[in-house]
N, C-alpha and C positions, 0 to 999 in steps of 0.2 A: 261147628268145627272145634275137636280139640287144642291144647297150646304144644301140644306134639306136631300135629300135622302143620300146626302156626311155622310151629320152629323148622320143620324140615325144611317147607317151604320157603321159608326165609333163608337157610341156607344154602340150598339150591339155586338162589337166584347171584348170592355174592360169591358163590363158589364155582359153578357151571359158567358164566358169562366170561370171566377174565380167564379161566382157562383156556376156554375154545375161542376167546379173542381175545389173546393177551397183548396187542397193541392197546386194548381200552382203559390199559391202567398208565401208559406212560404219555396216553392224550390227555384223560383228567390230570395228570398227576404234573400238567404244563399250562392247567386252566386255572386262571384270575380268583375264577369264584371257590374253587372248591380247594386252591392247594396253594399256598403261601410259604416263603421261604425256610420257614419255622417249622414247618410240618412236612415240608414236601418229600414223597417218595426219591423222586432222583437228586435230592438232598442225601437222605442215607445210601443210594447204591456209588455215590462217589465220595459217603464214606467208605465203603465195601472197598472202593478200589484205594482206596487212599492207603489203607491197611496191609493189604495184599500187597501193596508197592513199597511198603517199610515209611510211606511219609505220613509226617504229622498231621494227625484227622485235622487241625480247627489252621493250619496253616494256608492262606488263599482267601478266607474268611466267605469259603463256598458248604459248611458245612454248621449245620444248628441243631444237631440233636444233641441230646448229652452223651457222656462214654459209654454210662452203663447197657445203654439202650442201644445204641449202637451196636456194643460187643454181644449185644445178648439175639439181637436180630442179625448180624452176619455167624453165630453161631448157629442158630435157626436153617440157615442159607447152605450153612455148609453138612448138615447132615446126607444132603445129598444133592451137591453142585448142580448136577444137570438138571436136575427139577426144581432148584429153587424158585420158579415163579409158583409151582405148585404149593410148596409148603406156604409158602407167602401168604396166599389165594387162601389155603388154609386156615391158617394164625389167625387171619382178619377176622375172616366168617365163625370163627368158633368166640373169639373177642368180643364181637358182636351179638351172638348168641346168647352169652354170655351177661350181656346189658339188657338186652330182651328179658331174659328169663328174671333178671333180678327186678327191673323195673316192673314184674308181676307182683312180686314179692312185696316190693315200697307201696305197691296200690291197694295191696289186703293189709297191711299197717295203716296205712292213712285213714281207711275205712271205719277200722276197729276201734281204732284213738278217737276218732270223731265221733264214732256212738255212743263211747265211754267220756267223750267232754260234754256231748250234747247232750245225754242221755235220750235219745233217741236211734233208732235202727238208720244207718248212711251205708247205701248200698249202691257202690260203685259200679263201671262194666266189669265184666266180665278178665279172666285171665290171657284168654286166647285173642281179645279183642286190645289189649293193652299193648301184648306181645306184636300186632298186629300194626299198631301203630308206631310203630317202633321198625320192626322191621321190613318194613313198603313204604316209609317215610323216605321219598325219591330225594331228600336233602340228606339222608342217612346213605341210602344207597352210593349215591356218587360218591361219598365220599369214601366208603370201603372202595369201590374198585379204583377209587385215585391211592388207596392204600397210603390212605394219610395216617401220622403219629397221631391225632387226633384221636382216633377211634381209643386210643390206649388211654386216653385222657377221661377221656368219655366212660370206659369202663372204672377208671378208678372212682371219678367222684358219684357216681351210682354208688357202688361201691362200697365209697367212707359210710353211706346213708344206710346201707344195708347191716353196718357192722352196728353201726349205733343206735338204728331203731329195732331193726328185726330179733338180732343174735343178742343187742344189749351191750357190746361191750366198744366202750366210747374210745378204747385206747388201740383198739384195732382200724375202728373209723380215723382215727388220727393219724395213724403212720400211711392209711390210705391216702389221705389229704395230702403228706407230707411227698407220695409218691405222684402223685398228679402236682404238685406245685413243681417238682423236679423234675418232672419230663414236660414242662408246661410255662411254668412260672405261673403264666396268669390267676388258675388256683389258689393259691397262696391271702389271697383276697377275703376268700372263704372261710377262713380261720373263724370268724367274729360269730358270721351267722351259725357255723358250727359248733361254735362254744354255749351260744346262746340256745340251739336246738337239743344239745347234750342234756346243758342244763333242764330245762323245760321237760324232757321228759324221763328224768333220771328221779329215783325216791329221794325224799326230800332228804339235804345234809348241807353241809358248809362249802356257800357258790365258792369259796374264795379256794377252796383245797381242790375242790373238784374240777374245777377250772384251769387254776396253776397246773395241777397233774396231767390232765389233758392237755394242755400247750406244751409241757418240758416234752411230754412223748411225741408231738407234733415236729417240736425244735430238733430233738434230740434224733430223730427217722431223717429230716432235712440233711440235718449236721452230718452224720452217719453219709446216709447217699455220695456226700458234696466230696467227704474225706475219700470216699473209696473211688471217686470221680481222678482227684488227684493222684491216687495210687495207679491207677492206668493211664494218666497223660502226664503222669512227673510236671506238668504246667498248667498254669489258672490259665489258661486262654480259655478252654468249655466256658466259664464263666463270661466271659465277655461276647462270645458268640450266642450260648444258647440265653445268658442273659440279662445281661446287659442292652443285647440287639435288642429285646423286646420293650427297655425302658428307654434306650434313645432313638430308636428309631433310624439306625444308619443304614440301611438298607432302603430303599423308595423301590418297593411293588406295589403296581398298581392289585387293589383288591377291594371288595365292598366293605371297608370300612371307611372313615373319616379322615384317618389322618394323613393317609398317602399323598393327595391331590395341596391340602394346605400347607405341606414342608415342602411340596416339590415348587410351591408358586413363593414362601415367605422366604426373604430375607435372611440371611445367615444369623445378622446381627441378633433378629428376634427368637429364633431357631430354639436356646436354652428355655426362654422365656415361657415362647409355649407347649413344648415340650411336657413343661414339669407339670404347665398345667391339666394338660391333656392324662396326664399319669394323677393329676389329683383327683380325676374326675374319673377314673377308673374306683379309688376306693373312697372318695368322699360317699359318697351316700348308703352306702353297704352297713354301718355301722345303727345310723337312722334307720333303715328296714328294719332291721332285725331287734330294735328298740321296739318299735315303733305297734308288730306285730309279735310279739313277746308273748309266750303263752305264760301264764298269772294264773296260779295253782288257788287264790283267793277266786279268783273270776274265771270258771269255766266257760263260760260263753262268747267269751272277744279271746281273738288273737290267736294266730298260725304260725309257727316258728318252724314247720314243714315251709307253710308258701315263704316265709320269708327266705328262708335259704333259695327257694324257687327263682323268688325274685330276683336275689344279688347275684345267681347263675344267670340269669336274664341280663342284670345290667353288666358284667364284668365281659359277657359274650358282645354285648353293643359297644361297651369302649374301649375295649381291646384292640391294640396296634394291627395287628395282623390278623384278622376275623375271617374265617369262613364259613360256605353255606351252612356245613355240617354244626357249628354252634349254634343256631339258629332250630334245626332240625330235633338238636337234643332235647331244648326247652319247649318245642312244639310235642314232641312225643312223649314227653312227662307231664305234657296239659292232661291229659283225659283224666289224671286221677283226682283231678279236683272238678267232676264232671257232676257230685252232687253236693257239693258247696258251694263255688267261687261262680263258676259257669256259671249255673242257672241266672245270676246277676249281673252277668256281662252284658253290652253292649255292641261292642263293632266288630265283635270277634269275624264277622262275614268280609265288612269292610278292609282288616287288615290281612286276609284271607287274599281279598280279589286282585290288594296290592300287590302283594309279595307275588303272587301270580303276573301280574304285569313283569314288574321288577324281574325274575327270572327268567324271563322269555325276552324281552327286550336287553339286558345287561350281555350277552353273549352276541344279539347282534351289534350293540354298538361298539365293543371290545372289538370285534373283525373290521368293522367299519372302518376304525382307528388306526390301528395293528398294522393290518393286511392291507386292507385297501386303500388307505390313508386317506381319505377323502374324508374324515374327521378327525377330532380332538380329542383329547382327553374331556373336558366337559361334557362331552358324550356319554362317556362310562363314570364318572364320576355324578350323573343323575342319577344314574341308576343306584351308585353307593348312597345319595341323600335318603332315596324310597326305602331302599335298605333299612337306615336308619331310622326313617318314619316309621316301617313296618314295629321294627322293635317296642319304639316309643308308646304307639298305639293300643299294642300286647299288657305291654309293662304297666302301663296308668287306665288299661281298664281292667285289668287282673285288679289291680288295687282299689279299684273303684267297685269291683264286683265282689271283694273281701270287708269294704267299710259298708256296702249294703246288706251286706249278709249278719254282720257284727250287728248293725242296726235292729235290721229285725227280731233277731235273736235273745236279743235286750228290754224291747221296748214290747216283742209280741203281739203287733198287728193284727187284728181281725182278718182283713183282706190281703197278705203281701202281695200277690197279683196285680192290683190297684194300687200299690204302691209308689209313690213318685217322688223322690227325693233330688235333690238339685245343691249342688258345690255351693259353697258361699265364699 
């Protein structure tokens, strides 16, 4: 199958279904798991009316996207009122096309860099198969036809990646960054492994300038955004809605993340305490990756500064206040391209496969259980956020365990690495 026929049919599937049953977006777009206040579709259509009505978009503190995004999707809407769920349906599926097609693109770089560090041939899958996992990734799907901001997120930080390894140019990948950190926040995170990935595979010259310059372009895309944000709302309220919500946490939806269930059970008093913690624990470790897996122009044969940004997408998706399935989905559909490196040295990749499968088939009964039928708890849906989290965990530390055994061999060059059996100490 070509990445043509990949892609029609990808489209067809996010484009065909919400049309001919366009209740299906405003069911997902009221569901736990795939649409959180931060993202949610009928977030932006009561921005849509808020505008239309002359009142203040972030007034009610019922509204979290930012201005520009807003303004730029009820422009979208309005080209032709009556079909606006059509253009919509639209947007998404070409958005998403869009990430498919480029995440082709970041798996024939990964390839090419790897046979040029290893000096050996790293022959990836295929195009249409990458595209492929990406676009029938049923944690990807739902989340287009819940026509979450996500998806927009999602395209940019592909994206930054495609500017800065493909095309080459690191300061196009930064204003990328600086536009997902702004319709997102969480992003913003990325900065580090970004800098550090820039570096790693930019021709050798002064970390200090090359670096600098990339962050002022980063800052300076931010800054820009923030300022023209103001120029459309004459008031910093976007800020405190789109995010601020995202650092304190004043909102309690239930969703598969972690922190919802422990602020709605602690103590006011404790409230700041752990708060700031749970926010240090989004970028504490992000800096360490990207150390850690540092590509070293001395030493071609250890270290990934592709998987380490992998990584810190991985952990910033797991400690993120407001997480859904779709974050989960992204980092699942950008595995394949380490399918002749990291893979081949994983372990439980099956294991956390059969959980997340649990996890997502049970989390939507116990949510009704709850909800609806009350004859449960919150504890109920809130397991299924722990598996959630395990699922994550599991990914994260044997992704990394199947990166230190690969460095190992690679080093030491074993007779048999088949036979090979190495153990944590």
């Amino acid at each position: 199958m070509s990445l043509t026929r990949v892609l029609v049919a990808g489209a067809a599937v996010r484009f065909l279904i919400p049309t001919f049953l366009p209740h299906i977006v405003d069911i997902l777009a009221g569901t736990a798991e795939v649409s959180t206040p931060i993202d949610s579709f009928r977030s932006l259509q009561e921005a849509f009316f808020y505008l239309d009505n002359g009142i203040d978009l972030y007034d009610g503190a019922m509204v979290h996207h930012p201005p520009i995004f807003v303004s730029l999707m009820k422009s979208a809407g309005d080209l032709a009122p009556a079909y606006a769920y059509i253009i919509y349906n639209a947007l998404f599926t070409l958005v998403d096309l869009g990430t498919a097609y480029k995440i082709t693109k970041l798996n024939t770089w990964y390839n090419q860099h790897q046979s040029l560090r290893l000096g050996r041939s790293v022959e990836g899958l295929s195009p249409h198969l990458l595209a492929a996992f990406y676009l029938f990734n049923p944690l990807i799907v739902l989340t287009n036809w819940a026509h979450s901001s996500a998806i927009f997120t999602y395209f940019m930080i592909v994206e930054l990646l495609v500017q800065a390894l493909v095309d080459h140019n690191m300061f196009r990948g930064a204003i990328a960054l600086g536009v997902a950190a702004y319709l997102s926040f969480v992003p913003i995170y990325l900065i580090v492994p970004y800098l550090a990935l820039v570096y790693a595979v930019s021709k050798p010259r002064d970390w200090r300038v090359l670096i600098l310059k990339c962050f002022c372009v980063f800052f300076f895309a931010v800054t820009l955004l923030v300022l023209v944000s103001f120029a459309l709302t004459a008031l910093p309220d976007f800020v405190i809605q789109c995010y601020w919500l995202v650092l304190s946490f004043q909102k309690f939806a239930p969703n598969l993340g972690l922190w919802w269930y422990i602020f709605t059970e602690m103590f006011d008093f404790f409230n700041p305490l752990y708060k700031g913690i749970f926010n240090l624990y989004n970028c504490v470790f992000v800096a360490p990756i990207a150390l850690r897996f540092f590509e070293s122009a001395k030493d071609k044969k250890t270290g990934d500064s592709f998987l380490a940004f992998y990584l810190c997408l991985l952990w910033v998706s797991f400690s993120k206040s407001y997480p859904i399935v779709g974050d989960l989905g992204l980092a699942v559909s950008m595995l394949p391209i380490f399918s002749q490196t990291v893979i081949p040295h994983t372990k439980f990749l099956f294991i956390s496969t059969l959980t997340l499968i649990v996890c997502l088939l049970l989390s939507p009964i116990f949510y009704y259980c709850w909800i609806v039928l009350g004859n449960g708890n919150s504890n109920f849906f809130y397991s299924m956020s722990l598996i959630m989290g395990v699922v994550y965990i599991i990914l994260f530390l044997d992704i990394i365990w199947g990166r230190l055994v690969m460095d190992y061999i690679e080093t030491n060059e074993p007779k048999d690495p088949a036979k090979l059996r190495l153990t944590q100490i």
